[in-house]
C-alpha positions in Angstrom: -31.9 -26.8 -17.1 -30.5 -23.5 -17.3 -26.9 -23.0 -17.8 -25.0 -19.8 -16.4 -23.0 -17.6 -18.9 -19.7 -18.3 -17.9 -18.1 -15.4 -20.2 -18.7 -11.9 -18.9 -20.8 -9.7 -21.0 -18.8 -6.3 -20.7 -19.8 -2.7 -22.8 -16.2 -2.4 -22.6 -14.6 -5.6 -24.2 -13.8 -3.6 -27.2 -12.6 -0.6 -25.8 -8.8 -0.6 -26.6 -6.2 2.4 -25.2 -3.5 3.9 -27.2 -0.4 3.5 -25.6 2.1 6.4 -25.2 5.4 6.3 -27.5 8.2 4.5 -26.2 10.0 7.1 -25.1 7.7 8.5 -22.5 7.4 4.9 -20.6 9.7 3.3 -18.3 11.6 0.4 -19.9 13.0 -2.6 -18.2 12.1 -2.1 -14.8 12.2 -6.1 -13.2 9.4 -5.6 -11.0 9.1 -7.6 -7.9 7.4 -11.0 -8.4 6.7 -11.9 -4.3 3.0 -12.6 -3.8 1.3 -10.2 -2.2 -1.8 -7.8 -2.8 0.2 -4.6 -3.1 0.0 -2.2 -6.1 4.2 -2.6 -5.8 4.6 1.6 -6.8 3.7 5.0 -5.7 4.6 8.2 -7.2 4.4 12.0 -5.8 5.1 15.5 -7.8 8.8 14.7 -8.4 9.6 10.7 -8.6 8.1 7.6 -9.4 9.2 4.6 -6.8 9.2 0.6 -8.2 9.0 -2.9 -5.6 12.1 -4.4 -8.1 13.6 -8.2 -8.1 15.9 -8.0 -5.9 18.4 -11.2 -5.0 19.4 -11.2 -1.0 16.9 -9.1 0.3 14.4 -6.5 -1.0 14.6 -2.9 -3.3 12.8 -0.1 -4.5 13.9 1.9 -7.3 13.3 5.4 -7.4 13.1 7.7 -10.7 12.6 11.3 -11.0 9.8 11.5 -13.0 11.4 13.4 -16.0 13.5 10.4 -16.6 11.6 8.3 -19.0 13.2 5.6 -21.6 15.1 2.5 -20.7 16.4 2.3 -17.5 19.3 1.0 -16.6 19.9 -2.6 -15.2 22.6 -1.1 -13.3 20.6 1.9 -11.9 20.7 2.5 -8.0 18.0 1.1 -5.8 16.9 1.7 -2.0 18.4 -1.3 -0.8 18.4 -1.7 3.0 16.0 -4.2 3.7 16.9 -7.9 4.5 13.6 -9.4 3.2 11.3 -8.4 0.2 9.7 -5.2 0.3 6.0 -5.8 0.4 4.9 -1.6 0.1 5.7 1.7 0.0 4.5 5.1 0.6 5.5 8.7 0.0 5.0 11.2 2.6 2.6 13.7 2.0 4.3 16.9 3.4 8.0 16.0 2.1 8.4 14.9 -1.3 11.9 13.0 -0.8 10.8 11.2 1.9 9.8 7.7 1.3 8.5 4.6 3.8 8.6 1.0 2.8 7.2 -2.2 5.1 9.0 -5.7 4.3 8.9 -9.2 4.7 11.5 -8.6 7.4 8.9 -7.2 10.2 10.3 -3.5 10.0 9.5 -0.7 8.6 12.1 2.1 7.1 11.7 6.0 6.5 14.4 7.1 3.6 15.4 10.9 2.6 15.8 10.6 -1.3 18.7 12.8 -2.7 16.9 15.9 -4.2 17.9 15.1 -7.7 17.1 11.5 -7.3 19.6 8.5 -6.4 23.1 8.4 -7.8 24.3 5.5 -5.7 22.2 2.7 -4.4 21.3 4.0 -1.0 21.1 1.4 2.1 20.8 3.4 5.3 17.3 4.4 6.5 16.9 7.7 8.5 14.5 6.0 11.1 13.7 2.1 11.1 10.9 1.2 12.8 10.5 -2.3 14.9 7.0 -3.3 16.3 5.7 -6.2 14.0 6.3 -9.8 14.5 4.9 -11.0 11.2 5.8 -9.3 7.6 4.7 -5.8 6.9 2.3 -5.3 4.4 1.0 -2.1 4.4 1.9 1.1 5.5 0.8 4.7 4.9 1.0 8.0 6.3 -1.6 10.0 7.9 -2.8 13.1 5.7 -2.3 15.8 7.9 -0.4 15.1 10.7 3.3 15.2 10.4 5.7 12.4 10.5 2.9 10.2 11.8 2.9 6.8 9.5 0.9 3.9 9.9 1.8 -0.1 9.3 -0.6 -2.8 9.2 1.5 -6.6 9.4 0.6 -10.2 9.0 0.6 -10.5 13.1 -3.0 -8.3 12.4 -1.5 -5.6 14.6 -1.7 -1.8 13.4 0.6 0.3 14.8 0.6 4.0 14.3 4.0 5.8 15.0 5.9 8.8 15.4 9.0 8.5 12.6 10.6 11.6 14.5 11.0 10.1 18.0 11.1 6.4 16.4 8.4 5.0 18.8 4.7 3.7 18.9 2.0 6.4 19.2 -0.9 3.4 19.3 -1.0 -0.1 19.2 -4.5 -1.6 17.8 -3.7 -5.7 18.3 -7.4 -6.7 19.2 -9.5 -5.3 16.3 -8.8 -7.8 13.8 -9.4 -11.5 14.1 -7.9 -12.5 10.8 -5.5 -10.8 8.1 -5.5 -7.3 7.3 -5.9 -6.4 3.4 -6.3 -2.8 3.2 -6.2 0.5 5.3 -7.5 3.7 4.1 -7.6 7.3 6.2 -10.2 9.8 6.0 -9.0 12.6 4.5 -8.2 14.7 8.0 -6.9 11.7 9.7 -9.3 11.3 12.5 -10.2 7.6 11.1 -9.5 5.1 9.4 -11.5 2.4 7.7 -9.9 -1.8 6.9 -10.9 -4.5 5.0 -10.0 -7.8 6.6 -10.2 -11.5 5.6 -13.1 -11.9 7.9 -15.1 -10.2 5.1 -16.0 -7.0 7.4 -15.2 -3.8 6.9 -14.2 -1.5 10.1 -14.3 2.1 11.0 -11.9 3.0 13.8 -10.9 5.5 15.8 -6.9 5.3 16.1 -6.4 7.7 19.6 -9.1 6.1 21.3 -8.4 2.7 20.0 -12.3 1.9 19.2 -14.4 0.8 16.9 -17.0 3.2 15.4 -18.6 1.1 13.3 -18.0 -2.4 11.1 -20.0 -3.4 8.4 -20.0 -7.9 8.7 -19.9 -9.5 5.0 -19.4 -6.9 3.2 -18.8 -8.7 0.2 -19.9 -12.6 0.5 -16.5 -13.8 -1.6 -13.9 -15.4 -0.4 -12.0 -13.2 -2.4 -9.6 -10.1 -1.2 -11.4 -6.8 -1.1 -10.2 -3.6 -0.4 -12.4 -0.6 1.3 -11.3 3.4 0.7 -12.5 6.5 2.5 -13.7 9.0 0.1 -14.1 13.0 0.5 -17.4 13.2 1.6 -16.9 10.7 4.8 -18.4 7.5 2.4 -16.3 4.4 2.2 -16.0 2.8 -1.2 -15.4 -1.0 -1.4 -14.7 -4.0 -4.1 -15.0 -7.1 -3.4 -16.7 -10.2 -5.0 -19.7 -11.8 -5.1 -20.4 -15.5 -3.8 -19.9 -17.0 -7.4 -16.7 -14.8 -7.9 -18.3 -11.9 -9.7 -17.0 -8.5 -9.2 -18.7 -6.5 -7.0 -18.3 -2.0 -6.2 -20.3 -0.7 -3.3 -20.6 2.4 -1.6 -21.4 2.8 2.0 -22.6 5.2 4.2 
């Protein structure tokens, strides 16, 4: 009777990094605690943006990225939302303008001040209203301007125009189950998404098809998440049927 190793056998187990000094790090920054698969920050060139606890509603905290050290508990947030702030994203072609999707089923574009915030800001330049479940992921589209895209709960994608405020496509029938991930290519003519039904999807947003879906690509019951890299590949992780970790690349 065999038994299987239950601890991992890992070449890097011992491998330890060395921290940076104290005052290089950001200090004391509460961040949020709501569950949800969300990497809670994003940072660009000039700031660093924070998912923070926030009581009666939901914040981000943004920080030039010059300012390092403790920050204060006082410090202003981006505070608009009326539910927690599930993820954020900073536009690609203006470096003080930021998107967030919340548990509140909208999604907000903000202009950040250019020398960061000096009073908690709660008015949204453009607020976005389409979902009818929480907003978990958004992100812009890498070459086209002021085109964003939000993935929700409700498995709807919609992909909008933040100038005119209104929905350029609505993709409602492509996923059966929860959405975990979305990931453009890098000119924006696709998109791939890993869903809870364990497939990963290529699709075309404009015509509103699927170009191709890849069925169990990982056999765990576990999240996975699926990226489009350079070359036109998508790279995925995922887990095995016993839980184990598992990276694959796919043509």
């Amino acid at each position: 009777m065999s038994f299987r190793k239950v601890v991992r056998q890992s070449k890097f187990r011992h491998v330890f990094g060395q921290p940076v000094k104290n005052d290089q790090c950001y200090e004391d920054i509460r961040v949020s605690r709501v569950t949800w698969d969300s990497t809670f920050c994003a940072v660009n060139p000039k700031f660093l943006a924070v998912i923070v606890e926030a009581s009666g509603g939901g914040a981000f905290m943004v920080l030039p990225l010059n300012k390092t050290g403790r920050i204060d508990k006082a410090y202003p947030t981006v505070c608009g939302h009326t539910g927690p702030v599930l993820d954020i994203d900073w536009c690609p072609h203006n470096d003080e303008v930021i998107a967030s999707g919340s548990e509140d089923c909208t999604v907000m574009v903000w202009q950040i001040p250019e020398n960061g915030l000096t009073s908690p800001l709660t008015e949204p330049v453009v607020v976005l209203e389409g979902h009818t479940k929480r907003v978990g992921i958004i992100t812009w589209h890498p070459t086209a301007r002021n085109v964003l895209l939000s993935a929700g709960c409700d498995n709807v994608v919609l992909i909008w125009n933040v100038g005119t405020a209104e929905e350029l496509y609505r993709l409602d029938s492509l996923h059966p189950d929860l959405i975990y991930n979305v990931s453009w290519n890098h000119n924006g003519s696709l998109f791939c998404s890993a869903c809870k039904d364990k497939s990963v999807r290529i699709i075309d947003p404009r015509r509103g098809t699927l170009v191709a879906e890849r069925e169990k690509a990982h056999e765990g019951a576990r999240p996975m998440r699926a990226i489009f890299l350079a070359d036109g590949k998508v790279f995925t992780t995922g887990f095995s049927r016993m839980s184990e970790r598992q990276l694959a690349l796919w043509d």
